[in-house]
VEXDREN-2710 file (C-alpha; in Angstrom, 1 decimal):
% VEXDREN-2710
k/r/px/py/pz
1/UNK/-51.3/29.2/-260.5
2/UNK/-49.8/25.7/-260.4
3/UNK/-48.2/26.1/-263.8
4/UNK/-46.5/29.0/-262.3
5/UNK/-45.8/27.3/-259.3
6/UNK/-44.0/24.7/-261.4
7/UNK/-41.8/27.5/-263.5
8/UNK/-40.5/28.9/-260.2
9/UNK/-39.5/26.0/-258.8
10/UNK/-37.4/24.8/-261.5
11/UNK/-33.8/26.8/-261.1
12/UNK/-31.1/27.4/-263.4
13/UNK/-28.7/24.6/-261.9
14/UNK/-31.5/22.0/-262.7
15/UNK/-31.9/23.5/-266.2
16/UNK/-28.2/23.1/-267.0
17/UNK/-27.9/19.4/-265.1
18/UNK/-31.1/18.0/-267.5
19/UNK/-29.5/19.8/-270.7
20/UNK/-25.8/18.7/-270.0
21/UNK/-27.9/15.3/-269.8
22/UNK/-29.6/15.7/-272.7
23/UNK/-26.8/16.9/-274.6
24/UNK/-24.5/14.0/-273.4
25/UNK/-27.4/11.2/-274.7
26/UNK/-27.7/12.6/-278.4
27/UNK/-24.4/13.2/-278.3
28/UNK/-23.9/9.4/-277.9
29/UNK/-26.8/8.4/-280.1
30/UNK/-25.2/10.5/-282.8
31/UNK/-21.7/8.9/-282.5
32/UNK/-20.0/12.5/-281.2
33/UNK/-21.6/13.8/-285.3
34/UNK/-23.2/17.1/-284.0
35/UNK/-24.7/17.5/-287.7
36/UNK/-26.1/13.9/-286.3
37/UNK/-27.2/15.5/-283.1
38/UNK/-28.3/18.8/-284.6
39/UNK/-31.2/16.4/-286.7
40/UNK/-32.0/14.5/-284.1
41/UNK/-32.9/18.0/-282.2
42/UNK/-34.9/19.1/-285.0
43/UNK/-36.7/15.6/-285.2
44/UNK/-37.8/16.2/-281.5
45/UNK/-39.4/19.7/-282.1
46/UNK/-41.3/18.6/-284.8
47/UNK/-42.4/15.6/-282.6
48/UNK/-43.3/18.2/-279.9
49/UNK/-44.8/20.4/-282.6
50/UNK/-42.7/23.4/-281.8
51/UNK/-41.1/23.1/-285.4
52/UNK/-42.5/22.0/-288.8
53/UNK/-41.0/18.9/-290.8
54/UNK/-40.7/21.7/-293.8
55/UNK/-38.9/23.8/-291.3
56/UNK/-36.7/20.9/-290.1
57/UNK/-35.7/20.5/-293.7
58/UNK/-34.5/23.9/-294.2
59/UNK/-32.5/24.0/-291.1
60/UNK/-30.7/20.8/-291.9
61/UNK/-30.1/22.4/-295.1
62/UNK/-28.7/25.4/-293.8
63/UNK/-26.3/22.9/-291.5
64/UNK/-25.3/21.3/-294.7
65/UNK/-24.3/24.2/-296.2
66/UNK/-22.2/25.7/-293.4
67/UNK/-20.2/22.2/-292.2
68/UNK/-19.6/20.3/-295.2
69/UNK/-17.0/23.2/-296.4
70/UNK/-19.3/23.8/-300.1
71/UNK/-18.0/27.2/-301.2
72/UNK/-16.1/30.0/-300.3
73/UNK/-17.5/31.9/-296.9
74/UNK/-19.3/34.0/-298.8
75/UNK/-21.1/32.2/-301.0
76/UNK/-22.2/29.6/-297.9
77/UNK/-23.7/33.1/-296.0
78/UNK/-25.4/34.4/-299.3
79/UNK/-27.2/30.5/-299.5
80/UNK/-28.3/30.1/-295.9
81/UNK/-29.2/33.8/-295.5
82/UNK/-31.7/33.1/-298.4
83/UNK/-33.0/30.0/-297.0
84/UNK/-33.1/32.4/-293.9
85/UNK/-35.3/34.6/-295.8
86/UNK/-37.6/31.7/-297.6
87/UNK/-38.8/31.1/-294.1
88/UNK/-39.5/34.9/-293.1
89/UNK/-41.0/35.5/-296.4
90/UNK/-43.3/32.3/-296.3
91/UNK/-45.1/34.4/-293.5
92/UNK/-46.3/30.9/-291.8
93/UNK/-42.7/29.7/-290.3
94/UNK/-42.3/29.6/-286.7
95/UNK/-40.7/31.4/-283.9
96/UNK/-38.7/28.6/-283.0
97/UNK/-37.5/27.9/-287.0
98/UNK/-37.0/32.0/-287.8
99/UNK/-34.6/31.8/-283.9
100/UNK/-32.7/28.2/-285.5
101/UNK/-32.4/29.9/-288.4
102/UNK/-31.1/33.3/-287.5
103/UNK/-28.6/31.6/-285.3
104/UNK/-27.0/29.9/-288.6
105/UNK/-26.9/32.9/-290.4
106/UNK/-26.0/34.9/-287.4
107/UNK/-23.0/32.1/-287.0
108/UNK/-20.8/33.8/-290.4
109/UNK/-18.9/37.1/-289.4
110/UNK/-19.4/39.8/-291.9
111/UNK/-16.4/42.0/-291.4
112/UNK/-15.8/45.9/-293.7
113/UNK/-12.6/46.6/-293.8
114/UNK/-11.5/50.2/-293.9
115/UNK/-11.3/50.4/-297.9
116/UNK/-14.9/49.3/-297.6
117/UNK/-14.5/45.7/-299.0
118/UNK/-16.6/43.2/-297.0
119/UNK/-15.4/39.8/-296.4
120/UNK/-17.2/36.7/-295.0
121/UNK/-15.7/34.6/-292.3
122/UNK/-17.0/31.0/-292.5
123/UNK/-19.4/29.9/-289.8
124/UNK/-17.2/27.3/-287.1
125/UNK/-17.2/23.9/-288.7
126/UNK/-17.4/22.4/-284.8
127/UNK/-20.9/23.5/-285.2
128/UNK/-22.3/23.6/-280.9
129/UNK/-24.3/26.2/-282.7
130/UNK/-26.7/24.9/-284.5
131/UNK/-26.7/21.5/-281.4
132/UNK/-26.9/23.9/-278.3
133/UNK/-29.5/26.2/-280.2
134/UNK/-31.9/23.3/-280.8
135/UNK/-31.0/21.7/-277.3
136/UNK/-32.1/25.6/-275.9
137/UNK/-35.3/25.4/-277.8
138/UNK/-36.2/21.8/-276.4
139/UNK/-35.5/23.1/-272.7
140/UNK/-37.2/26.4/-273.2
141/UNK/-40.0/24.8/-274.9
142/UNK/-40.9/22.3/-272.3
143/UNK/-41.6/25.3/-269.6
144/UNK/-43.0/27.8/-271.9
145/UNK/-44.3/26.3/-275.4
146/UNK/-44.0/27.4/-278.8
147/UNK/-42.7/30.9/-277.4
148/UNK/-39.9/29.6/-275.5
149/UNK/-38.8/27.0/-277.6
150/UNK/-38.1/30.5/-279.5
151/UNK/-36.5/31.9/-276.8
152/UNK/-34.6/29.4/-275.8
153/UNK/-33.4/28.4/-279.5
154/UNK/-32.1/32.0/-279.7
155/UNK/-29.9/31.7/-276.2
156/UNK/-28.7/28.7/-277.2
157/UNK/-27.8/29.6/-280.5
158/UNK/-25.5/32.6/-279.1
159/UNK/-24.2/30.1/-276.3
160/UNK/-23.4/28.0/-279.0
161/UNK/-21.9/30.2/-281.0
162/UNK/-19.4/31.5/-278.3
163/UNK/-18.2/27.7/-277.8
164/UNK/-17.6/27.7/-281.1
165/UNK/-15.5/31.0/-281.1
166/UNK/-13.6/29.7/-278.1
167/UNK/-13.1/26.2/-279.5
168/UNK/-11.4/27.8/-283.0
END
């Protein structure tokens, strides 16, 4: 009864002033690098032990492969959608690391074109996404655990994302 107490009386407006916070403070500790920021996310859930360092270690991978411009668009999707499906296949990776990594390969616009080619469109290199979907998974994982770090990866993964679009 007291947990839920607690849950209710935390409001949106208090969730977005301690993540803007939170957001603002790595961003300064990473020098304005959200790759920088992005890690120091993942270091935190595996400190809170929402995410495995094995995990953390693909994720920063998949960053890697979609900022540091390696490869055509296509080529980045095909790598990070099969670190994407190491994890799923593994069957031991958690929610929160199957949400992060979704939200990387969700970040690449597959796009059929009325011929029926398919082209790739390379994930935004301003990368919020992979920063606001870690941030998410911090936030929802202090008021609902393992299961809404998940969550709240995944809603800020898409939030991300949609800076990202608006940003380009």
């Amino acid at each position: 009864m007291a947990e839920q107490l607690q849950m209710n009386a935390i409001g949106v407006a208090e969730m977005q002033h301690a993540a803007l916070g939170e957001a603002r403070r790595l961003m300064r500790e990473a020098k304005g690098d959200r790759r920088v920021a992005a890690r120091l996310v993942y270091d935190l859930l595996v400190e809170r032990g929402w995410l495995a360092a094995g995990e953390r270690d693909v994720l920063v991978k998949m960053l890697e492969v979609g900022t540091a411009g390696n490869g055509a668009a296509d080529a980045q999707y095909r790598e990070v959608r099969r670190m994407h499906d190491g994890l799923i296949v593994s069957g031991g990776a958690s929610p929160v690391a199957l949400a992060l990594a979704a939200g990387v390969v969700g970040s690449y616009e597959v796009v059929e074109a009325k011929d029926g080619t398919v082209s790739v469109m390379a994930a935004s290199k301003r990368n919020y996404q992979a920063v606001l979907g870690a941030a998410g998974a911090v936030i929802g994982g202090a008021f609902g655990g393992g299961l809404g770090a998940a969550a709240g990866g995944a809603i800020g993964g898409v939030i991300g994302y949609i800076v990202d679009d608006c940003k380009d």
